[in-house]
Structure formats: C-alpha cells, structure tokens
C-alpha positions in Angstrom: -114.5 134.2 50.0 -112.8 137.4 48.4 -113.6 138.3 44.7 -110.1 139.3 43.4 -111.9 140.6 40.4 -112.4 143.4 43.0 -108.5 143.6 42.8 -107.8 144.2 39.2 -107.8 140.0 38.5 -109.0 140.1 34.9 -109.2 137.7 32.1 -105.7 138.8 31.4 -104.5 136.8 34.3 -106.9 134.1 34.2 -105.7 132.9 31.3 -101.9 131.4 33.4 -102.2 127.7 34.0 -102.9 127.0 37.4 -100.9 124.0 38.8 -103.1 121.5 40.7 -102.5 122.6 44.5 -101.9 126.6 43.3 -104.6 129.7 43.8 -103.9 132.9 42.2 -103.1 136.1 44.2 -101.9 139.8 44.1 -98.5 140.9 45.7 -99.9 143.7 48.7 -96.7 144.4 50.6 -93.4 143.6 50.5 -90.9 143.1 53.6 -87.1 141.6 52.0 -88.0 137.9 51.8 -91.7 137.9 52.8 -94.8 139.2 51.2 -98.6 139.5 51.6 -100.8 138.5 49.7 -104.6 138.6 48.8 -106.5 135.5 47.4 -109.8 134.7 47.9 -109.2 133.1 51.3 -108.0 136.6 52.6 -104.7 137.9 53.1 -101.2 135.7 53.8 -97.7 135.6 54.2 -96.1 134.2 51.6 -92.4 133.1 50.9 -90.5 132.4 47.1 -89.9 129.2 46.1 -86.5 128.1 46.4 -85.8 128.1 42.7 -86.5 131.7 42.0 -83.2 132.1 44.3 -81.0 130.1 41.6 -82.7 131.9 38.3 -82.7 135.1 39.4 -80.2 137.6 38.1 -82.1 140.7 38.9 -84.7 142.4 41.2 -87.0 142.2 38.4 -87.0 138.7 38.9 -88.4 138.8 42.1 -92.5 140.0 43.1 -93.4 143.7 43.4 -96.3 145.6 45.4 -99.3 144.9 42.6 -97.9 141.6 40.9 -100.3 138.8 40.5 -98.9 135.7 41.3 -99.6 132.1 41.5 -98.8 130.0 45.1 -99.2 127.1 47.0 -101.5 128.3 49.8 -101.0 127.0 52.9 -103.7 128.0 55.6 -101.6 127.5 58.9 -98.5 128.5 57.6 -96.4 130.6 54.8 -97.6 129.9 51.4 -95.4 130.1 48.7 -95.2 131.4 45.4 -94.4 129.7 42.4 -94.9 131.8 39.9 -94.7 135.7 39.0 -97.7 136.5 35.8 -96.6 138.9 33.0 -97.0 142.3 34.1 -98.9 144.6 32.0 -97.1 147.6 33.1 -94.3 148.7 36.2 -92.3 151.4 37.8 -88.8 150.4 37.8 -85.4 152.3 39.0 -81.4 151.4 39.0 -80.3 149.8 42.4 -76.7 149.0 42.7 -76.3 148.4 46.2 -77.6 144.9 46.5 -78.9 145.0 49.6 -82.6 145.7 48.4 -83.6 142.2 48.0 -80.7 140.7 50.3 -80.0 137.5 47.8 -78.8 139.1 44.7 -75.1 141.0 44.5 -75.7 143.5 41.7 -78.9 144.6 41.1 -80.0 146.5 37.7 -83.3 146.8 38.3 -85.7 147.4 41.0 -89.2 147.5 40.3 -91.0 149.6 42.9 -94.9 148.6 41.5 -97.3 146.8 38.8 -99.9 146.5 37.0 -101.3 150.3 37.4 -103.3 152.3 35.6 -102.5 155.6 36.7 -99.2 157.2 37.9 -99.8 160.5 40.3 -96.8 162.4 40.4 -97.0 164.1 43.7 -95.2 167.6 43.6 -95.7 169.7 46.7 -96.6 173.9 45.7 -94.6 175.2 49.1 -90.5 174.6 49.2 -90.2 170.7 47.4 -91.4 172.0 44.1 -88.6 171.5 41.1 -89.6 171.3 37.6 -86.7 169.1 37.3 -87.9 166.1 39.4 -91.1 166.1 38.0 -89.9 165.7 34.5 -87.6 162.9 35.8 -91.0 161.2 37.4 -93.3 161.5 34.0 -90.2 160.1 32.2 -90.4 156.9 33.7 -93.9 157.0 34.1 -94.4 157.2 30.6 -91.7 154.3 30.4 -93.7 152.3 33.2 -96.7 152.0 30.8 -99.0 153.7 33.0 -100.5 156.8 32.1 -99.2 159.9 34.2 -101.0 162.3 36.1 -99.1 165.5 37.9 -100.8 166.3 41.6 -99.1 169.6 42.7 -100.3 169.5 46.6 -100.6 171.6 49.4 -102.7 174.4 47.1 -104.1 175.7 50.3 -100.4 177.0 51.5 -100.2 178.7 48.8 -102.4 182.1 47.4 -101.3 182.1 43.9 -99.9 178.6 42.2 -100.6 179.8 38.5 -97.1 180.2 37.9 -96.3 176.5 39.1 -99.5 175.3 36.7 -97.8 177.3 34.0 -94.4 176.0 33.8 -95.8 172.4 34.7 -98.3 172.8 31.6 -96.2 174.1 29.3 -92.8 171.7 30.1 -95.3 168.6 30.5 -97.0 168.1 27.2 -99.8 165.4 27.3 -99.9 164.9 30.5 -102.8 166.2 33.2 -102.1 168.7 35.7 -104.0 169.5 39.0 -103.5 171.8 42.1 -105.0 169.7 45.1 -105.7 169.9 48.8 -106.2 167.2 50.8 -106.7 169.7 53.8 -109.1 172.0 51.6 -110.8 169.2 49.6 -109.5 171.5 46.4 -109.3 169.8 43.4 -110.6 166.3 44.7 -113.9 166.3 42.6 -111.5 166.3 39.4 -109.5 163.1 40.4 -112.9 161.2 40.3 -113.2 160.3 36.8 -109.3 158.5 37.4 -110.7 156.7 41.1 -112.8 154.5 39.4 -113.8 150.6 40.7 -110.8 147.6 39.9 -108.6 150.9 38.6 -104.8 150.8 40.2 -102.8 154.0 40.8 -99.3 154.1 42.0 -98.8 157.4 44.2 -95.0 158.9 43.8 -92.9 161.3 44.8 -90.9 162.8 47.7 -91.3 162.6 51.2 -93.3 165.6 52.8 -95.6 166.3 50.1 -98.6 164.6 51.2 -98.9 160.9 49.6 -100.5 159.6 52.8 -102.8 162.4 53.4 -103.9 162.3 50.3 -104.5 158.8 50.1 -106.6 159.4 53.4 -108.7 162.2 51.6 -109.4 160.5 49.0 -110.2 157.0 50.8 -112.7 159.1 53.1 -110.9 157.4 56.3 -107.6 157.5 57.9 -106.0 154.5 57.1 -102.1 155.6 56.3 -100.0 157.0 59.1 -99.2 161.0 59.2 -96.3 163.0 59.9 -95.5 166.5 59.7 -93.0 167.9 57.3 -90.0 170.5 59.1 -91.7 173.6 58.5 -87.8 175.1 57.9 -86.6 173.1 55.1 -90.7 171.7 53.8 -88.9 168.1 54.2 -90.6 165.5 55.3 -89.6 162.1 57.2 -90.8 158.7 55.4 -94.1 157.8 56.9 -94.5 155.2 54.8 -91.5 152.6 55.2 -92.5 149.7 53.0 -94.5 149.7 49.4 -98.3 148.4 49.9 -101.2 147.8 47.6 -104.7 149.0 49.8 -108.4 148.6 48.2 -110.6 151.7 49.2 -114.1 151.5 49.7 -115.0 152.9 46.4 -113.2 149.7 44.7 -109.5 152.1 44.0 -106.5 150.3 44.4 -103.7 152.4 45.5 -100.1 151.9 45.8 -98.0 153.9 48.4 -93.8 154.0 47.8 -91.7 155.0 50.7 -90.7 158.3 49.7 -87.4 158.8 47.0 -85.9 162.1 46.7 -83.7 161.0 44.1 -85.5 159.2 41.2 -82.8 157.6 38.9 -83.4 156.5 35.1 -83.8 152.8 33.9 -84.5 152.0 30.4 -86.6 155.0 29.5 -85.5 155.7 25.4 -89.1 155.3 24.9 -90.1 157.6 27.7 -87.9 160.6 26.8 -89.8 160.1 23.6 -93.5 160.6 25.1 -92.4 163.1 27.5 -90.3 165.0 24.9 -92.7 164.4 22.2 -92.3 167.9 20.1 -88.2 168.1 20.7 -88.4 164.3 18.8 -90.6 165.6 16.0 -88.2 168.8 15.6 -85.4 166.6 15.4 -86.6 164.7 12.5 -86.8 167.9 10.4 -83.1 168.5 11.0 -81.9 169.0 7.8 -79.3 166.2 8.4 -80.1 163.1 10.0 -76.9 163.1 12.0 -77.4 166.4 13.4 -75.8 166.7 17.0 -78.0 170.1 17.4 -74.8 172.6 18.3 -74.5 174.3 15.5 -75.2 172.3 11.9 -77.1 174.5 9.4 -80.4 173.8 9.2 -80.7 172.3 12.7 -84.6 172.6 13.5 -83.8 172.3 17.4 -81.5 175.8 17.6 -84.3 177.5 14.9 -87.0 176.6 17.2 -85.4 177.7 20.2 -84.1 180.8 18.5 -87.8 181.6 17.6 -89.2 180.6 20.9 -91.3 178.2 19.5 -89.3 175.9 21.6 -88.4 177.0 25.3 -84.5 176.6 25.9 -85.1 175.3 29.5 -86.6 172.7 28.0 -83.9 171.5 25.8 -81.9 171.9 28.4 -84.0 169.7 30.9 -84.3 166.9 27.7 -80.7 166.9 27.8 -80.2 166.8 31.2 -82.7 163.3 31.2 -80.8 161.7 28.3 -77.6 162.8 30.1 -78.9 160.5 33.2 -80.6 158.1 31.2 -77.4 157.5 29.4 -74.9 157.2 32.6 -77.8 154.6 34.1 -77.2 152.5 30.8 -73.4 152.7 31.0 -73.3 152.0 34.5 -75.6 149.1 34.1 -74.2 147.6 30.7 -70.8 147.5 32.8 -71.9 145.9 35.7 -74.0 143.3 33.6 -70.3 142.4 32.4 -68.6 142.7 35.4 -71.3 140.1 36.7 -70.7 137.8 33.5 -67.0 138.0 34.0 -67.1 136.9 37.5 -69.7 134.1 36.7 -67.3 132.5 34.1 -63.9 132.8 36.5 -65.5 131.0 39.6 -67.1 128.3 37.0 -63.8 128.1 35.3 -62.3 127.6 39.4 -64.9 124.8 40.2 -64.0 123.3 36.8 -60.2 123.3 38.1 -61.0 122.0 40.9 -62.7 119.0 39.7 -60.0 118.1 37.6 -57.7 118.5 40.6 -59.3 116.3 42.4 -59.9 113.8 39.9 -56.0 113.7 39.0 -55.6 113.2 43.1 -57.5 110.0 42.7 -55.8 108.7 39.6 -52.5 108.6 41.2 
C-alpha cells in the first residue's frame, strides 16, 4: 500500500467526502483524455466521467499534473474520476486553439500544474537569457499562488554571470535568485532548504535550458530523458513532451512542463502587483489618483524615474506586462461572448425546431 501523505495528501484534502466505491488520488501525467494516477494501490490509468464533458466550459475544468482527485478505482481496467478537489494553488496560461483538451472549442484557460509549493523559473546564463521572459514567468508565478524562485543555469558555461545576477536582482524584487550547475554541482547545496519531504515544485521555462538535467542532479539518478541544445542558436528541442508529477527519493515532488518559449498572461492583476511591488506603492503617492503617469504634475512614477530611484527599463518592462495582460483579457472577455452568443442561437435553433415539428403533427 502507498502512503499518499508521501505525495502532498494533507488534511486539506481529506476533508472532501468520499463517495462509497471512490479512493482519493493525485493527477501524475496527463496524455489528452487519459491520465495517471497515484493512490495507494499504485499508479493507474484513469478516464473523466462522462459528465465533466457536458459541464465543462473551460480547460480549468478538466485535471492538471498535481491535482488531487477523487475516482472509482478499477483494478483491471481504467478508473475513473469523479471529482477534481479545490486546488490550493496553479499555473495557468491562455489557449485559444482548442485542440489542447480535444472536447472543448474555445479554451480560456489552461492550467499547466497544481498544488506547488515552489515555482523555479529556469533561465539559462549562455544565449536564452532575456530579462523580459523572466519577468513574464514570476508574474504568473506570483499569480499561481506559489512562491517563485529564479534558477539561472548553465553557470559553468559562463566565467562571469554577475551582471545577469545584477539585473535579475535588482528587476525581481522579493524574489530569490541563484546561478546553478547541474554539470558543476554549483549552487545545489542552496536549493536544499526548498527540496524538502511532501514539498511540490513546478520547474518552468524554455526548452534548452536544462529542466531535465536539473531534475536529474537534483534527484541523484537519471530518471528524465536528455537532449542537447544546437550549440548555434542555445535552442533546445522539447525533451520532455507531456507534464508529469515524479516523487524523488528524498520525498520532493517535482513537476516537469514541456518547454514554452512564449509564456502568455491569464488573470495576473494580482501578480503585476507582487512582481511590481514598489511601481504600485509609487503610484499611490501620485498626486492625483487618476494619474496616467505621462506627464501630470506631481506624478511619483516620472520623479522617481527622473531621480533613478526607479530604473526606466523597469517601467518599461511593467508596462509591457500590463500591455499583455490586458490584450489576454480582451481577447478572452470576447471570446467568452462570442461562446455565449453561439450557445443562445443553436438553443434558440433546437427551440425552433421543436416547434416545427410539433406544428407538423398538429396538422
């Protein structure tokens, strides 16, 4: 029998009512319509019950890598879940295409991972390092409700990174920054006090920089799959093609995404706020409350940047992130309608249709 205290099942999840028939279980890799999942009888396939297809409107509806989950196990066959538990925290980005969870037309939301602890922001220190992205990634990490941590890796390709430490320090207030090796063992020793037993992180960020290696180094085995970055562009291919959840020896809990190049923003007002934490207390001193921070007299933004007390890339990466975060909530608040609109026409068609064929029958 497996202990899935051992994977993050606390008394937070124990409290769901469990159906007679039902076990609990955590969501370990997804594949379109199947999943795998732990419970204490070991690992199975599992399968949604039919009646998630006809409530859900969204990806959010439907499990992620890390969810806990309640099912009808079945020991020579798939089981199938029943029900999704509240998560206590997830990674979520825009999809539009629909093809992500192959039942739903328009999907607003996709979330990549749950119920983590920690969110390492991979960055590598050779050709894939952009201030930019990494801003976008402790955006929505801070959104997520996980608590970021920036892993800038591949320090042994590189002499001197204090630059890199520099820029990611001073543009990524709060949040824990580390140069790492997985080839070196660099930096390792200071990720410890995060690796801790029934802890989950969620490892992100771009193909090529070293998720899988560093998962390996920091498991002590090589269980993920490695393959070698172009060494013309420092682009990687996706080693990792699917999201899994994998329980290292010392009791961690990792999560592994396929690699995203572009990250896109979903929801993250509250985010901004914790990444951009001194630009919102500036703009409260603004002399007026509508202040669009151009050029109003007594605008606290342009003093501070005029003073250098606040850098100007960094108001100009805040409102490049609230630019984004703005089109994703356009874009989404217009396909929500769209949706609604085309829900009400083909229940108004059926409703004509009904009618039609009852007047067929009075006559």
């Amino acid at each position: 029998m497996i202990d899935l205290r051992n994977y993050g099942y606390t008394e937070q999840y124990q409290t769901e009512e469990m159906p007679e028939g039902c076990i609990p279980g955590r969501v370990t890799e997804v594949h379109r319509e199947l999943f795998k999942v732990i419970t204490e009888f070991g690992e199975c396939n599992a399968r949604m019950k039919g009646s998630f297809y006809n409530k859900a409107d969204t990806a959010e509806d439907f499990p992620a890598v890390g969810d806990f989950v309640i099912l009808r196990y079945n020991e020579i066959g798939d089981s199938q879940i029943t029900k999704i538990c509240p998560r206590r925290s997830k990674f979520s980005r825009p999809d539009y295409s629909g093809h992500a969870a192959g039942y739903v037309k328009t999907i607003l939301e996709q979330v990549v991972a749950a119920n983590f602890d920690y969110v390492f922001i991979l960055a590598s220190l050779n050709y894939d390092f952009n201030i930019n992205r990494i801003l976008r990634y402790i955006t929505v990490a801070w959104e997520s409700g996980g608590t970021p941590v920036v892993l800038l890796t591949k320090a042994d390709l590189v002499e001197d990174y204090t630059e890199q430490l520099r820029l990611i320090r001073e543009q990524a207030i709060g949040v824990e920054v580390y140069a790492v090796s997985a080839k070196s063992k660099e930096g390792l020793k200071q990720l410890e006090r995060f690796m801790t037993s029934q802890n989950t992180v969620v490892f992100l960020g771009s193909s090529g920089v070293g998720k899988s290696t560093l998962v390996n180094a920091l498991a002590g085995d090589d269980i993920m799959e490695v393959n070698q970055i172009r060494q013309d562009d420092s682009k990687g291919r996706h080693t990792t093609t699917h999201r899994q959840l994998i329980l290292l020896n010392n009791g961690v809990m990792v999560i592994d995404t396929p690699g995203m190049r572009e990250l896109g923003m979903w929801d993250v007002e509250e985010g901004l706020g914790d990444t951009f934490s001194d630009i919102a207390e500036l703009s409260n001193q603004c002399r007026f409350s509508d202040c669009t921070h151009r050029n109003e007299p007594g605008c606290a933004i342009q003093a501070a940047i005029a003073d250098h007390t606040l850098e100007g890339s960094r108001w100009k990466n805040y409102l490049q992130l609230k630019g984004e975060a703005r089109f994703t909530e356009d874009k989404s608040a217009y396909l929500r309608e769209k949706r609604e609109f085309f829900k009400k026409l083909e229940k108004a068609n059926r409703t004509k249709q009904k009618v039609g064929v009852i007047s067929d029958g009075v006559r």
